[in-house]
C-alpha positions in Angstrom: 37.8 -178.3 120.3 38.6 -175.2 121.3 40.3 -172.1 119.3 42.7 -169.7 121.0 44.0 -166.3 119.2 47.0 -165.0 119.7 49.4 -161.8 118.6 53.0 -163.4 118.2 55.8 -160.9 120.2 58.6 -163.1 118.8 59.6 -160.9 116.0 58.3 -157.4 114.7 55.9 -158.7 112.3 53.4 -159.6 115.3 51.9 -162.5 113.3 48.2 -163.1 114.5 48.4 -166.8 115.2 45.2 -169.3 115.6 45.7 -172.6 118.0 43.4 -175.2 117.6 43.4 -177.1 121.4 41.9 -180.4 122.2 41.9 -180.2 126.0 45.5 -179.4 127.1 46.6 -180.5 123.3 47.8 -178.3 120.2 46.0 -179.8 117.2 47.2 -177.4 114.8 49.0 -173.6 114.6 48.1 -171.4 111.9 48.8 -167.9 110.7 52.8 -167.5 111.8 55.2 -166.8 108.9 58.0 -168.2 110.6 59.3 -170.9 112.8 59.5 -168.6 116.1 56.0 -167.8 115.7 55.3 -172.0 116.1 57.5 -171.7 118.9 56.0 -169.0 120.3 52.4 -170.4 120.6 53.6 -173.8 121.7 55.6 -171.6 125.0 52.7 -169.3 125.5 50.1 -172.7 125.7 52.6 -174.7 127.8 54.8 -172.6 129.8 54.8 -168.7 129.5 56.9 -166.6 130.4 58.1 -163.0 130.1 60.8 -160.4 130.7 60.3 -158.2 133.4 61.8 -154.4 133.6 61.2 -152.3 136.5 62.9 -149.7 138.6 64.8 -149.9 142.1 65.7 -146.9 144.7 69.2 -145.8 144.4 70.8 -144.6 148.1 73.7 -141.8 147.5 73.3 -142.1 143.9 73.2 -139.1 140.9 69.8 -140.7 140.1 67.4 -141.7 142.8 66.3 -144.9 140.9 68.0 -147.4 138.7 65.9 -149.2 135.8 66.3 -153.0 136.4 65.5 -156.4 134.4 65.4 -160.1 134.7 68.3 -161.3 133.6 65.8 -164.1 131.6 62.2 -164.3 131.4 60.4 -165.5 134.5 56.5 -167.7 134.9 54.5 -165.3 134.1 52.2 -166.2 137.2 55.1 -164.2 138.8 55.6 -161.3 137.7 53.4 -158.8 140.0 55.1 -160.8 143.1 58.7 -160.2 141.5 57.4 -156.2 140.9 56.2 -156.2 144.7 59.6 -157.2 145.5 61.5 -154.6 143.6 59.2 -152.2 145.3 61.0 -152.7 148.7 64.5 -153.2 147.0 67.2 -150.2 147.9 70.8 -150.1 146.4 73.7 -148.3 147.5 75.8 -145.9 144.9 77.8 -146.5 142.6 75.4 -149.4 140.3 77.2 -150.7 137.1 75.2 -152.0 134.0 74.3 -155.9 134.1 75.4 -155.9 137.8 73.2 -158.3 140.0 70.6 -156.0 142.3 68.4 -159.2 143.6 70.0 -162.9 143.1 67.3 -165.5 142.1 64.0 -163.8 142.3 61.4 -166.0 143.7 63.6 -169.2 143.4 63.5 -168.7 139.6 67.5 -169.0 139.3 66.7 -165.3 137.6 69.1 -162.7 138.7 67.5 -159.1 138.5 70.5 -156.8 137.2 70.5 -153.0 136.4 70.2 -151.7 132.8 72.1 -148.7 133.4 74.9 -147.0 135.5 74.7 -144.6 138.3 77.3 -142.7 140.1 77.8 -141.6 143.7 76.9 -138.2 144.3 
């Protein structure tokens, strides 16, 4: 048996959560005060995932970078691969808010879309 300790990001009570695992099994989940924080542990054990923000180069634009995000979380395994990516990424003036700067990052079906707006110079 083996116990795993974990801070739940679900809400903003950050709920310290005990697992008890029986090889790949969850035997029991203690500690959450709500039902996301169940749901959390179960995701993080099984399948995690996260939201990635970032930053891409802006060509002609009033700022030189845009700030970006995954339109849903991605693995988690691939996040520093999806950053590498964005590293390289250069968009042309004028960006509008939620509009799609990288279609399916990684074969994730995750579009990575800008956060803000930027004007042509």
């Amino acid at each position: 048996m083996k116990t795993v300790n974990l801070t739940c990001i679900g809400c903003p009570l950050g709920c310290a959560i005990t697992l008890e695992m029986n090889g790949d099994e969850i035997v029991s989940i203690t500690g959450n005060t709500c039902k996301i924080g169940e749901n959390h542990a179960r995701k993080e054990m099984t399948n995690p995932t996260r939201i990635v923000t970032s930053t891409v180069k802006v060509i002609g634009g009033r700022l030189p970078v845009v700030s970006v995000k995954t339109a849903a979380d991605i693995p988690k395994d691939k996040i520093f691969d999806c950053v590498r990516i964005l590293q390289s990424v250069e968009v042309a003036a004028p960006v509008c808010i939620g509009q799609a700067i990288v279609s399916d990052i990684l074969g994730t079906g995750v579009d990575i879309v800008a956060t803000r707006n930027v004007v042509c110079q």
